[in-house]
N, C-alpha and C positions, 0 to 999 in steps of 0.2 A: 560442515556448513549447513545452519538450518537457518533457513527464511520464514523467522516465528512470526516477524509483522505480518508480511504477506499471506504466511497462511491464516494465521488470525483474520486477519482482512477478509481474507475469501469466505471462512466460517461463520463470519457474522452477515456479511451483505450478499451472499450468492441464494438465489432462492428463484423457483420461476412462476410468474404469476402468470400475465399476459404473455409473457417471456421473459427470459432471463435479466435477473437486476444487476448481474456487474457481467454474462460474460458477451454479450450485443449492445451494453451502453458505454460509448464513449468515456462519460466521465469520471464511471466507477472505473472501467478497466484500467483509465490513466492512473490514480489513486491507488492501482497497485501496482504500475512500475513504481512509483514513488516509496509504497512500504516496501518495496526490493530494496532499491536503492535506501532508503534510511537503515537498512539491516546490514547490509554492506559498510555503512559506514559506523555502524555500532561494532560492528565484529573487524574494523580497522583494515577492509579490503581499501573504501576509498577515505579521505577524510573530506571534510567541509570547513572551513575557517577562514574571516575575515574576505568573506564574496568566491573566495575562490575554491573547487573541489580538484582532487589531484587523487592517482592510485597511491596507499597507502601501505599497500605492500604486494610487489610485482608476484610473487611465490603462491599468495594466496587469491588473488587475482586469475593468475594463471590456470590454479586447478578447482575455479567454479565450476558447477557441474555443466552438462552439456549443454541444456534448452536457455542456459546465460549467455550460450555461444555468441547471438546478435546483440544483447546488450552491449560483449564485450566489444564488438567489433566497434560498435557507435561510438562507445565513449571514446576508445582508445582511435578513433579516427577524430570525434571533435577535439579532444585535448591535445592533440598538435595543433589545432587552430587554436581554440581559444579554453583557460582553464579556469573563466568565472559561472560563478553557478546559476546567473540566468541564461545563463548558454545552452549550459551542460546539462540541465534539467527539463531542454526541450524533449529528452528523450523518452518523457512521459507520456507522450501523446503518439509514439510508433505504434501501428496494430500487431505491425509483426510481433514484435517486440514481447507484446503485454499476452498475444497470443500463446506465443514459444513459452511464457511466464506461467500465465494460469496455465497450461497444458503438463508443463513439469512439476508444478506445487500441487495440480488434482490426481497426477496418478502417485505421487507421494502421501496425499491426506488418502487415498481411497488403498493405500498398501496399508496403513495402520486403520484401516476398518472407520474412517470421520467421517468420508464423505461417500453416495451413492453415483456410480458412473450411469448418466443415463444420455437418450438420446434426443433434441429438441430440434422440432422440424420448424425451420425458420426461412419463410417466401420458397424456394426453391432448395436451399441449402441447411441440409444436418447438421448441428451442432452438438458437440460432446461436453454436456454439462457436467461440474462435477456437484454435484447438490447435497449440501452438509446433512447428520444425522440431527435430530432434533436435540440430544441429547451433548453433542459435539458444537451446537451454537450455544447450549444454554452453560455449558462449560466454561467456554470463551467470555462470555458475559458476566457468571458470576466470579469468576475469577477475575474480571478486570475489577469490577465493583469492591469486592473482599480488601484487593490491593490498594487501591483509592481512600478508601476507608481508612486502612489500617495504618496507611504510611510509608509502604512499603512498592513503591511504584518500580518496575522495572523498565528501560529503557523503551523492552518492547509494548510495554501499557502506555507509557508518553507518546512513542510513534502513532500508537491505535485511536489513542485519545484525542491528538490534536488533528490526524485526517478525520477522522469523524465528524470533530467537534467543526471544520474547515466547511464539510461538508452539509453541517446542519444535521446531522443524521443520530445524534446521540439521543435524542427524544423520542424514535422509533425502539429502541435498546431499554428506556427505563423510564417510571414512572416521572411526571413535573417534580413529585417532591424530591423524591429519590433524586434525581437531574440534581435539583438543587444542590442537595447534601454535598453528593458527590462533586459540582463545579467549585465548592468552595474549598472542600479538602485536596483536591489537585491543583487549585490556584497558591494555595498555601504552600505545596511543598514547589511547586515548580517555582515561585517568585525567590527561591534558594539554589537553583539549578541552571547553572549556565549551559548546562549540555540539551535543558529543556528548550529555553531561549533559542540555540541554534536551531533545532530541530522546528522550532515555529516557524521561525523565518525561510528555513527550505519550506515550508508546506504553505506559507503565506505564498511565496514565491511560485512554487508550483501550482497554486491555484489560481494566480493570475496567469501564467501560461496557458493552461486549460483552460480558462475563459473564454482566452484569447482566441484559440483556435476552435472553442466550440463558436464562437461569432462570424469567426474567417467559412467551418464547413453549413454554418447554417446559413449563411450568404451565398453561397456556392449552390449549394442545394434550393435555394429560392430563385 
């Protein structure tokens, strides 16, 4: 089981300025339970079709690795109540969750030498960043672009491309023109791809969740 969205995700948007860009902000951390969950459902753990997501095979489900532990415990508690996927996708917005997630994918990216373990002191509480190598974002990058280009899009480039693209954040990644280039050769092959289509629609979907709930904590917090 490799969670290539995910890590991908992390390689391109983890980075710490003021502080950390995806692992103290809400709306990036949510954005990657979500590339979980779309890896999951590329590698046929769950599936998505017609509104509703359901496990798509208990076996391999069963032996996600550990730090999926709370994932799995959520889903498999909301899918006894309810198995449509604005439901099922509130589960992007858990800290635990996305916590347990980047904690398992950074000591995976930092065993294969990608990302640097360090330490980020934030108000009172240490944080264990995992912060990519320069050379491990620009990896991620040119190979997403290469594929776009050429045709050759793999499912984990369309996950990466359409949270990104959700998130506005593709114009930090590459030049306006470049942008360009690349938005029309990926509209071209996806308007042939119904597997693309679904995958929009969970991340349209999930980014109205997150909206929703960054309105609900930022009303809270006022």
């Amino acid at each position: 089981m490799s969670l290539t969205t995910a890590k991908n995700y992390l390689l391109l948007t983890e980075r710490i300025n003021e502080k950390p860009v995806l692992r103290t902000r809400f709306t990036t951390q949510a954005y990657l339970v979500l590339a979980t969950l779309l890896d999951l459902i590329d590698q046929h753990v769950l599936t998505a079709a017609d509104g509703q997501m359901r496990v798509a095979d208990a076996a391999k489900f069963d032996a996600l690795p550990q730090y999926l532990n709370e994932l799995k415990v959520r889903l498999q508690t909301d899918l006894r109540q309810d198995t449509r996927v604005k439901t099922l996708l509130k589960v992007v917005t858990s800290w635990n969750i996305v916590n347990a997630i980047y904690d398992g994918i950074g000591a995976e990216l930092e065993a294969a030498g990608l990302v640097e373990r360090v330490i980020f002191q934030n108000n009172l509480k240490p944080h264990v960043i995992y912060e990519p190598q320069d050379a491990s974002r620009q990896r991620v990058r040119t190979n997403l672009a290469q594929r776009v280009t050429a045709g050759t899009v793999t499912p984990t480039d369309s996950n990466l491309w359409l949270i990104l693209r959700q998130q506005n954040a593709l114009k930090y990644l590459f030049s306006d023109q470049q942008l360009s280039t690349l938005t029309t050769a990926f509209a071209q092959q996806a308007q042939h791809s119904p597997a693309v289509t679904t995958t929009q629609d969970l991340v349209v979907t999930a980014g109205e969740i997150i909206q929703m709930k960054k309105f609900e904590m930022d009303g809270w917090l006022s």
